[in-house]
N, C-alpha and C positions, 0 to 999 in steps of 0.2 A: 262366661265362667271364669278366663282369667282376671276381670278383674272384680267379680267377686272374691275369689280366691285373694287378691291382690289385699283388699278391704278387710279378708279377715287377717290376712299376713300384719297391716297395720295393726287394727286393732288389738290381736295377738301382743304385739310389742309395746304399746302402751300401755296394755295392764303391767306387762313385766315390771316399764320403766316406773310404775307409779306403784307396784307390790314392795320395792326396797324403799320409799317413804312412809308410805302408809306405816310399815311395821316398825321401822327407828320413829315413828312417834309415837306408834304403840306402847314401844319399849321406852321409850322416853317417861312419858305419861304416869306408866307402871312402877316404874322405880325409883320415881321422884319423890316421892314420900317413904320410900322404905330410906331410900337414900340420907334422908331428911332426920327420920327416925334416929340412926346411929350415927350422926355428925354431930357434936359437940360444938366446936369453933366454928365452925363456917355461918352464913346467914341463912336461916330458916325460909323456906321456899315461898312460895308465893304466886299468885297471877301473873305476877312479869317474869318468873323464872319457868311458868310453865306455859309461857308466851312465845321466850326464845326457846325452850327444849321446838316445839311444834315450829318456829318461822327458822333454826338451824335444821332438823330433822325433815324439811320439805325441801333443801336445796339440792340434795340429790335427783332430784327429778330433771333438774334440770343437768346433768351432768354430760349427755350425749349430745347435746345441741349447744350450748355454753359450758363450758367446763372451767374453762380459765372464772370469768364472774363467781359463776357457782362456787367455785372454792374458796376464793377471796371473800363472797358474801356469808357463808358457812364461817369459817375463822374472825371472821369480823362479829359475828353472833355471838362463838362459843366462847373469844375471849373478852365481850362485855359479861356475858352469862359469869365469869369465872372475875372481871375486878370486878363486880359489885360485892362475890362474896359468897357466892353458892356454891353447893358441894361440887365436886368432880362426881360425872358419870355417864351416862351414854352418851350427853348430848358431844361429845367429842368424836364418835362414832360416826356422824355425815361426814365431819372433817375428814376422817380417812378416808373414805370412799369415795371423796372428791380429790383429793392428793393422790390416789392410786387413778381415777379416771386422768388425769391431767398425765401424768406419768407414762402411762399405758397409750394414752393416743397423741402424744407426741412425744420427736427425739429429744434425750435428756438435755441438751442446752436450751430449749425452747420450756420445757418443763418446769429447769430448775428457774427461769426467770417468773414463775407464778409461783412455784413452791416457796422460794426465799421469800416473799411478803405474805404469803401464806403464813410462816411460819413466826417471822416475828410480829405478826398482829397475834399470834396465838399465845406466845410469848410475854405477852403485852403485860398481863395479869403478876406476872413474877416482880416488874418494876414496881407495880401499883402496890400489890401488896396480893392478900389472898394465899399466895403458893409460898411467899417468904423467899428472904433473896438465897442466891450463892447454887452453886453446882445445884442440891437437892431439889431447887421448885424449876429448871431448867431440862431437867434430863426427863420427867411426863411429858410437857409437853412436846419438846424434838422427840419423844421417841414417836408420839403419833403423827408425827411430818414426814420424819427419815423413813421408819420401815415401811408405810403405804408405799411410801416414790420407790425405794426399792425393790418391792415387789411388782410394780408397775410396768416400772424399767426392765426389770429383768422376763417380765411378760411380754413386751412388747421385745426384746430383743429375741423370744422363742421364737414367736407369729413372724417376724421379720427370716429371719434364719428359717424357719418350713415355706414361708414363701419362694424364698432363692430357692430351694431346694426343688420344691413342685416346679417353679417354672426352667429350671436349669433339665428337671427330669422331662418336660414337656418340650424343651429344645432337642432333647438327644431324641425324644420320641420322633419328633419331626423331620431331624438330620436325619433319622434312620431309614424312615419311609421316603424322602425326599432321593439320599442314596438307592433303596432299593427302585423306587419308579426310574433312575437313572440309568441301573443296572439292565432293568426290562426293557428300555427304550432300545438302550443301544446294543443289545442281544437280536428285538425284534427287527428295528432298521439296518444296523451294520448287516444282518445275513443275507436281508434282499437287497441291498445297496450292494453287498459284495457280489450278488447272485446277478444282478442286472449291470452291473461297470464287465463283467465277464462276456455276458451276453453280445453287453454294447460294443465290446471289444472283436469279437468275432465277426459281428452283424460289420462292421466299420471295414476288417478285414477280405471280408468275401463278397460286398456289396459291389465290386465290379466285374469280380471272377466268377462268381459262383449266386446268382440274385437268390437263387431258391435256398439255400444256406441262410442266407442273409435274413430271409423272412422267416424262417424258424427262428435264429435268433431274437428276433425282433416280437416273435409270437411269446416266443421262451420269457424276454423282457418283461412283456403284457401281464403273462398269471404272476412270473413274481412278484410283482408290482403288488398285484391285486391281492397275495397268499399275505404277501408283508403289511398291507394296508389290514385284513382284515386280524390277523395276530395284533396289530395293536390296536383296532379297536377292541380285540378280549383283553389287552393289559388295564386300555384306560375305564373298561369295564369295571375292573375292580376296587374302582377308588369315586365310582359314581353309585347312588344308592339305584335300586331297582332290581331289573332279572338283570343277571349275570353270566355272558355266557363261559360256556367248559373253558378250562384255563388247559393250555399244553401241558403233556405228558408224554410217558414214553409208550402208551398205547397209538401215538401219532410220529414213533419216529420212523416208524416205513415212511410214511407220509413227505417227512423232513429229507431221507435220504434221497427217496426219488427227486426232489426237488433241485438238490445238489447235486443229482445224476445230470438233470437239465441244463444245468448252468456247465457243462462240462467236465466235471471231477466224477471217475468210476470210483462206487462206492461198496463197500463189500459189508453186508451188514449179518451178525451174528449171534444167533440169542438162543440162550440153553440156560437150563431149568425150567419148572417150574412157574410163569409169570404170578405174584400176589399180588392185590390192591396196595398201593404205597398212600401215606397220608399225603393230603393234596399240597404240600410246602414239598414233601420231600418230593413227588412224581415231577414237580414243576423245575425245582433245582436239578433233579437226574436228566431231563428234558434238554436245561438251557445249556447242560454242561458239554451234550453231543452237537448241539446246534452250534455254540459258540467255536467248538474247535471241528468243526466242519469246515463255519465260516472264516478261521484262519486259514484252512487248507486252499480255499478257493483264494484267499487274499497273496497268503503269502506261500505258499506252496510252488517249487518250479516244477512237482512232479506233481498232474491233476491226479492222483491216488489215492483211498484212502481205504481203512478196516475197523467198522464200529462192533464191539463185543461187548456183550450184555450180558451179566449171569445172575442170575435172579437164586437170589439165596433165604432160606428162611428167617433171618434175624437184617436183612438189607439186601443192595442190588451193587454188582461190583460193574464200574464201566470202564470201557479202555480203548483209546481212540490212536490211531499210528498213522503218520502218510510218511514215505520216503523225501529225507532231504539230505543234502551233502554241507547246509549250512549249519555249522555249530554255536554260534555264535546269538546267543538269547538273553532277551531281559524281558522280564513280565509288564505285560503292556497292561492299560483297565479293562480287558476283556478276560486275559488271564487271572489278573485281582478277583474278578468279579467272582471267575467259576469258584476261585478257593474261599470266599466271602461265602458265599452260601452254602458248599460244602460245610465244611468246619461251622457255620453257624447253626448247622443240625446234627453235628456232632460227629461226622464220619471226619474220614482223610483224603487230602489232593494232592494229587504232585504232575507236576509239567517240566518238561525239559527235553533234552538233543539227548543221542547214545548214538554208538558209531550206527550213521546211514540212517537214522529215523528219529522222529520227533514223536513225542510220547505223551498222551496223556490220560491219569489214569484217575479213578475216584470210586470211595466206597460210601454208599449213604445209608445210614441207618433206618428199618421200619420204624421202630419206637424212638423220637422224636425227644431229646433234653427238655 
């Protein structure tokens, strides 16, 4: 099928390229005796002048595949057509169309070295005679050289200009998805890597004083491992085709707390109102916003504490995360960029920072989605 498909896609493009010949000989043909008719001075047409209207009027055919040739063979026609002595009239019509082909698919320095011979072969007729000398039998002919190439050029500077554009817009595309899988990675690793360096910590600690301590530790290590392992295969879920599984939400952050219960931080979790359905961006962003500043509680936290509060409101869901610290002293690291990158990118508000004795962070995200 494709490459029937393929067969008539050629095909297809062969009539086109052969419909803009076929008709400038048409028109050639057609108007050569009307043309004929009300010219006075010029030489009366003929077998050889409606020889070259039909061998100028077929070099456009060739104008996608030779362009440069085809031009210079075209002008080389129309101005024998014109010193022998024939009137002016369509047949200078391929001329254009091959001065604008030449123009349009290449950059103007490369252009203008086929236009300028182009142009004074067309010209030719003015020395010999026919057009008569001086300004008036010069400005016909440059006018069908100059304005094709100008419109050409000025085409081809569009197509050039929408191309940078598409792929300038297909780079941000990319940066953006490439940032956001960076963002999920290091949301889904950094909270079990925080969750199991704690564990490790303990398990290291009590593994001569206390073995049975130590093996919970050590147990605790195992399902994080395995919670963290399976959260990113639902992240890299989303960027491979097929079934897909559930992406995190905050119908899973009991789930998420106890987990951080395990790793050793008490967690005090809090949720009033009403729960609604949140679109699947927003419940994902509201999700990573409690995970990620859990996961700084357990990192950099001296006090394991912490109080996750959730109010579920009818136009969005307000969250607010607090653990005790005595350290004032902050700068937003890429885990905090992250949370206010997806906030703000669905149009609610974040803010994170120290107040006397606690670290604070809080976010509103909107139902209805920008």
């Amino acid at each position: 099928m494709r490459r029937a498909a393929r067969v008539r896609d050629r095909g297809g493009m062969h009539l086109r390229a052969a419909a803009v010949p076929a008709a400038l000989v048409t028109v050639g043909l057609v108007t050569l005796p009307l043309i004929d008719r009300y010219s006075a001075v010029d030489r009366p047409v003929d077998g050889l002048a409606a020889t070259l209207v039909v061998t100028v009027a077929a070099m456009p055919a060739l104008r996608r595949r030779w362009p440069a040739p085809a031009l210079l063979a075209a002008a080389s026609g129309a101005s024998a057509y014109l010193i022998i002595g024939y009137p002016y009239g369509p047949i200078l019509l391929p001329v254009a169309i091959c001065v604008y082909a030449v123009a349009r698919g290449r950059n103007p320095r490369r252009a203008a070295v086929w236009a300028v011979p182009a142009l004074i072969l067309l010209l030719g007729h003015v020395l010999v005679g026919g057009a008569g000398p001086g300004v008036a039998g010069l400005i016909p002919g440059t006018a069908w050289v100059i304005v094709p190439f100008t419109l050409g050029a000025a085409r081809r500077l569009v197509v050039e200009a929408q191309q940078r554009e598409r792929a300038e817009a297909e780079r941000r595309i990319v940066d953006a998805e490439r940032l956001r899988l960076a963002q999920e990675v290091h949301d889904v690793v950094g909270h079990g890597l925080a969750a199991i360096q704690m564990q490790a910590d303990i398990a290291l600690h009590l593994r001569a004083t206390r073995p049975a301590m130590a093996h919970e530790a050590l147990a605790a290590i195992s399902a994080a491992s395995a919670e963290a392992l399976d959260e990113l295969r639902v992240t890299l879920a989303a960027i491979t085709p097929g079934d897909r599984a559930p992406a995190a939400g905050l119908a899973r952050v009991g789930d998420l707390c106890e987990r951080v219960r395990t790793a050793g931080v008490a967690v005090d979790l809090a949720v009033e109102g009403e729960p609604h359905p949140l679109p699947a961006a927003a419940d994902l962003a509201a999700y990573r916003v409690v995970q990620e500043a859990l996961t700084n509680v357990v990192k950099h936290s001296p006090h394991p504490r912490a109080r996750v509060a959730i109010h579920h409101r009818p136009r969005g869901v307000d969250l607010r995360i607090t653990n005790q610290t005595w350290d004032t002293a902050h700068a937003d690291g890429f885990g905090i960029t992250g949370m206010r990158r997806r906030v703000e990118h669905l149009g609610g508000c974040f803010a994170a920072g120290p107040a006397p004795g606690v670290f604070t962070v809080t976010a509103t995200i909107p139902r209805e989605l920008p």
